[in-house]
VOGU-3710 file (C-alpha; in Angstrom, 3 decimals, decimal comma):
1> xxxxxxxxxx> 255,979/45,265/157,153  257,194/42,500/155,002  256,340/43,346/151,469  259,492/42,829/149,905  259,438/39,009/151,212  256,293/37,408/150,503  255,485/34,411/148,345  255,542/34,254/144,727  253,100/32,284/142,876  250,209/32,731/139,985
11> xxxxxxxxxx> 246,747/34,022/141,132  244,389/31,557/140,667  241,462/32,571/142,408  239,483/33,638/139,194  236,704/31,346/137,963  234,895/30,488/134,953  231,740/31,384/135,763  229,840/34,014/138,283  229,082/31,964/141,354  233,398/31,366/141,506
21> xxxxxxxxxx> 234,311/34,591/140,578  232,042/35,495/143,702  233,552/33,277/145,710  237,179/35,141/144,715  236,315/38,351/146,081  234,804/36,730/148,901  238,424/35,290/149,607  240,122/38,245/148,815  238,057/40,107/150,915  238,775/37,907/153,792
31> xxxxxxxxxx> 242,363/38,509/153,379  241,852/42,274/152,852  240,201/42,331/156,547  243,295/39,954/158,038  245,876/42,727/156,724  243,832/45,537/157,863  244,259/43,849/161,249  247,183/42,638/161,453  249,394/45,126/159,497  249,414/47,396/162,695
41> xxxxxxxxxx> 248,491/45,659/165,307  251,693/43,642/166,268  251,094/40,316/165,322  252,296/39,672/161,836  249,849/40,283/159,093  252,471/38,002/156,660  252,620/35,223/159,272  248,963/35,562/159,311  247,929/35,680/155,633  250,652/33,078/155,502
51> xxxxxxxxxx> 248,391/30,946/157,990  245,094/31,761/156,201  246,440/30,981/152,220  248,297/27,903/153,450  244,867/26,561/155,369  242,053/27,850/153,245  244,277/26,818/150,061  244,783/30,008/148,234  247,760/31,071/146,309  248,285/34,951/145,276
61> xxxxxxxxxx> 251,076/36,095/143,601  253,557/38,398/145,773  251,811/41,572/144,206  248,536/40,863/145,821  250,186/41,367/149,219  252,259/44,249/148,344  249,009/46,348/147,140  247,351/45,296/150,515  250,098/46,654/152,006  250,051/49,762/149,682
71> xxxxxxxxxx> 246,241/50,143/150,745  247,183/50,218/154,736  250,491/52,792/153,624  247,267/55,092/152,495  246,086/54,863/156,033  249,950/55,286/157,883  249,777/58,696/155,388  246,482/59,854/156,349  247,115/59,339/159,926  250,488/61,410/160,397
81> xxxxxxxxxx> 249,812/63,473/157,728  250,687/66,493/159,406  253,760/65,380/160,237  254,883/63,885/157,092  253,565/67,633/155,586  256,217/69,102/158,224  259,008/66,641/157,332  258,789/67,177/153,395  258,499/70,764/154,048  261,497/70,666/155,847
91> xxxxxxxxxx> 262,810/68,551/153,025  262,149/70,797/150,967  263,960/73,854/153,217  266,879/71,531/153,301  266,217/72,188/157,055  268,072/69,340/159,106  268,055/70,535/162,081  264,599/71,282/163,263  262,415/68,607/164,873  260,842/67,472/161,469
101> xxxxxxxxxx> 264,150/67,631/159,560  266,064/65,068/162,313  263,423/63,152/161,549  263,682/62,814/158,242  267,201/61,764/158,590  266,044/59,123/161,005  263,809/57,775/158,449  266,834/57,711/155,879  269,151/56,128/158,535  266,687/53,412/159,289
111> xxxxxxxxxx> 265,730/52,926/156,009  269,003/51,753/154,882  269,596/48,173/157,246  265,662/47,507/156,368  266,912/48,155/152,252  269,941/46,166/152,659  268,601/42,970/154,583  265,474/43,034/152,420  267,454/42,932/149,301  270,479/40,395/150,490
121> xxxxxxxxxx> 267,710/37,863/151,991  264,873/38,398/149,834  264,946/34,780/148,542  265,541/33,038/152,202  262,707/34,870/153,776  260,428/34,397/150,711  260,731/30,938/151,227  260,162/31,014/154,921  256,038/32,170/153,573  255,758/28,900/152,446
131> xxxxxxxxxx> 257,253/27,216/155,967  254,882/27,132/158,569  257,256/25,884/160,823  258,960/28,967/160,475  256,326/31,158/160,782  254,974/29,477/164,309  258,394/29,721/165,890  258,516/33,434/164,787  255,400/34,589/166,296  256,503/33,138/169,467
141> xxxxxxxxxx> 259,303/35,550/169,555  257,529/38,343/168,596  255,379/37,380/171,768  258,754/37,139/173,804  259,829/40,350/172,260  256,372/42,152/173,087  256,172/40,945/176,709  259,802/42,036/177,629  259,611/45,370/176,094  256,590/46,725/178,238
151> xxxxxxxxxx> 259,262/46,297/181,273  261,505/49,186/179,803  260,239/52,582/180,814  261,841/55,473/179,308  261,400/59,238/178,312  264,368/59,619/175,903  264,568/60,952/172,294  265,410/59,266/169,525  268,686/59,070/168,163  270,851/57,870/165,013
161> xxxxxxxxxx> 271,622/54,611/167,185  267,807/54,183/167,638  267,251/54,936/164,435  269,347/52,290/162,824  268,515/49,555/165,106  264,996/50,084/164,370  265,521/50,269/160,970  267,391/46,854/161,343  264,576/45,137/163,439  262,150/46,455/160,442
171> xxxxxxxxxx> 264,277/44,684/158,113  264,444/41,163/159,703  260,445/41,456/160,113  260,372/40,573/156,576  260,396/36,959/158,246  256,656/36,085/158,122  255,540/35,768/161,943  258,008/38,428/163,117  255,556/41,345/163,128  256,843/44,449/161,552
181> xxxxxxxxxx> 255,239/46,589/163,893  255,809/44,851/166,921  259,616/44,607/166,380  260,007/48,130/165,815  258,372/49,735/168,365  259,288/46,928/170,848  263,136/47,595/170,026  262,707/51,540/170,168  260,577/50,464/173,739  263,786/48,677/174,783
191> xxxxxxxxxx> 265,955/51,792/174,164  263,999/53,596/176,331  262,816/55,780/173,752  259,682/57,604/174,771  256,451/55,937/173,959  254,610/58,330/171,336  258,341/58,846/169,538  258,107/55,269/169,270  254,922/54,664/167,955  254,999/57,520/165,389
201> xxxxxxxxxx> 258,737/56,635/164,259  257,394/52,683/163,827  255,141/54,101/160,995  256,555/56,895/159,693  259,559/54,275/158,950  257,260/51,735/157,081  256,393/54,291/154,362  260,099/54,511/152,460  260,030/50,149/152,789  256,731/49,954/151,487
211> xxxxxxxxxx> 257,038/52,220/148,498  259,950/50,616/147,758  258,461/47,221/147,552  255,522/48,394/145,569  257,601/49,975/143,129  260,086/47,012/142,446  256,889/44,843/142,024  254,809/47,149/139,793  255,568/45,408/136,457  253,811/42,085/138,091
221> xxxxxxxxxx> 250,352/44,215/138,002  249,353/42,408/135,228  249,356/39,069/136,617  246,214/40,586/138,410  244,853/42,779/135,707  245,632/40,380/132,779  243,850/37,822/134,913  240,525/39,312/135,118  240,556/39,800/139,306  240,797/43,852/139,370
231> xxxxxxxxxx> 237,830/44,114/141,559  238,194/41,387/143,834  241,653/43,239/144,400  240,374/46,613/144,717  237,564/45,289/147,501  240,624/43,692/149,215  242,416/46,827/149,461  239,801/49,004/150,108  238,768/46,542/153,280  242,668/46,873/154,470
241> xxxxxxxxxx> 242,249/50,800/154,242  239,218/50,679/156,192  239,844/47,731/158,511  243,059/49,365/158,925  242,483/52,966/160,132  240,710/51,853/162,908  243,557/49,103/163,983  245,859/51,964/164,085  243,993/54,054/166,116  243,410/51,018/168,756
251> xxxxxxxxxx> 247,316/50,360/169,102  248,015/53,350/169,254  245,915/53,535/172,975  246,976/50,507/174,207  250,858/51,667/173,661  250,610/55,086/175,565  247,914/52,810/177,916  251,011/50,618/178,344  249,089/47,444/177,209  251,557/46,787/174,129
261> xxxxxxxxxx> 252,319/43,262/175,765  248,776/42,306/175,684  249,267/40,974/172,037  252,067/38,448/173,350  249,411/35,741/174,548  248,153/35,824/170,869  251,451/35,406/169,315  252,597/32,305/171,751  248,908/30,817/171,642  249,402/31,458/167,600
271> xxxxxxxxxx> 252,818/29,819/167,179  252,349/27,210/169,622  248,953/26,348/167,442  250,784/26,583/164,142  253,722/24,533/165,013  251,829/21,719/166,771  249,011/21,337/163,224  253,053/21,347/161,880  253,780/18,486/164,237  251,280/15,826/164,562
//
């Protein structure tokens, strides 16, 4: 989940007169539906909404993004939300050692190389959004990382170790084309971490970085709200909530189905595409 390194730029979508400003939502819509899809499904939704804004010609300023991915954090919550009940409860207990309290620690522990790499390369992998190059050669190794990671088999907990190399897989996925959720769980995969552990931590991590993002980016809300395109932004994030929920659910059977490396083929046909329209 890359929200703390997308592109910057002025949103310029709204029109003059009712026929454009339909047209806006119509665009923002589309790229509401391509993060619903592509925020959990392991294919990069920035190297994708990279893709689409570069090709269709649209330019949305870096809090666009980060309240799409706000939207699909609405979904992570409302999926595990009896876990994260469990693991502020224990929170609250001060309870570190039960199940939901080594958890939270996890969360902490991987939270901190995702913080740190997201704050010390922000600019770099901001600038990568606007590099297609970049983005196609990315994708194919989140292909290479997807298709290698189905051969580990495991059954193991997850541990501190885990935990922070997770956390620092999460971090370099700020790289647009190096899907957030596909680096993640692929790297907890090739620990031999059990397959539902893996999933759930994957998610359950992505709430801390995404909060964060949104909150270091609130004061830009009024790039959207000063410029007159609050409801083509709220129909964009309420199609990522939607869109979404039902992503989430489908990778979440095809990773206990053992079918993770299925979305490989789409990231190497994806880069390969990207970086020959790059080429010629």
């Amino acid at each position: 989940m890359r929200t703390c390194g997308m592109v910057s730029g002025n949103l310029n979508i709204r029109s003059r007169t009712t026929g454009r400003f339909m047209a806006s939502i119509i665009e923002t819509l589309i790229l509401g539906i391509i993060q619903g899809l592509t925020e959990w499904l392991p294919v990069s939704s920035s190297g994708q909404l990279a893709i689409a804004k570069e090709f269709l010609g649209w330019q949305p300023p870096i809090i666009f993004y980060v309240l799409l991915h706000l939207g699909t954090l609405f979904v992570v919550v409302a999926f595990f939300r009896k876990r994260v009940v469990k693991i502020l409860k224990a929170l609250i207990r001060r309870d570190l050692k039960s199940e939901e309290g080594n958890l939270a620690a996890f969360v902490v522990v991987g939270s901190i190389p995702t913080a740190v790499i997201g704050y010390v390369f922000q600019e770099l992998f901001e600038s990568f959004f606007d590099n297609l190059l970049v983005v196609g050669v990315a994708l194919l190794a989140t292909g290479f990382l997807l298709f290698v990671s189905e051969r580990r088999e495991g059954n193991r907990a997850l541990n501190y170790l885990d935990s922070l190399l997770v956390g620092i897989a999460q971090g370099i996925a700020i790289i647009p084309g190096i899907s957030r959720s596909g680096s993640t769980i692929a790297t907890a995969l090739l620990k031999k971490v059990d397959r539902e552990t893996a999933f759930e931590f994957s998610f359950l991590l992505s709430i801390p970085a995404v909060l964060g993002a949104t909150i270091a980016k609130v004061g830009d809300l009024n790039l959207l709200i000063g410029g007159g395109d609050t409801v083509a932004v709220v129909v964009s994030v309420v199609a990522s909530m939607i869109v979404g929920y039902f992503s989430l659910k489908v990778l979440l059977r095809l990773v206990m189905k053992k079918k993770f490396h299925w979305f490989a083929f789409y990231c190497w046909a994806a880069g390969a595409l990207v970086l020959i329209s790059q080429i010629l």
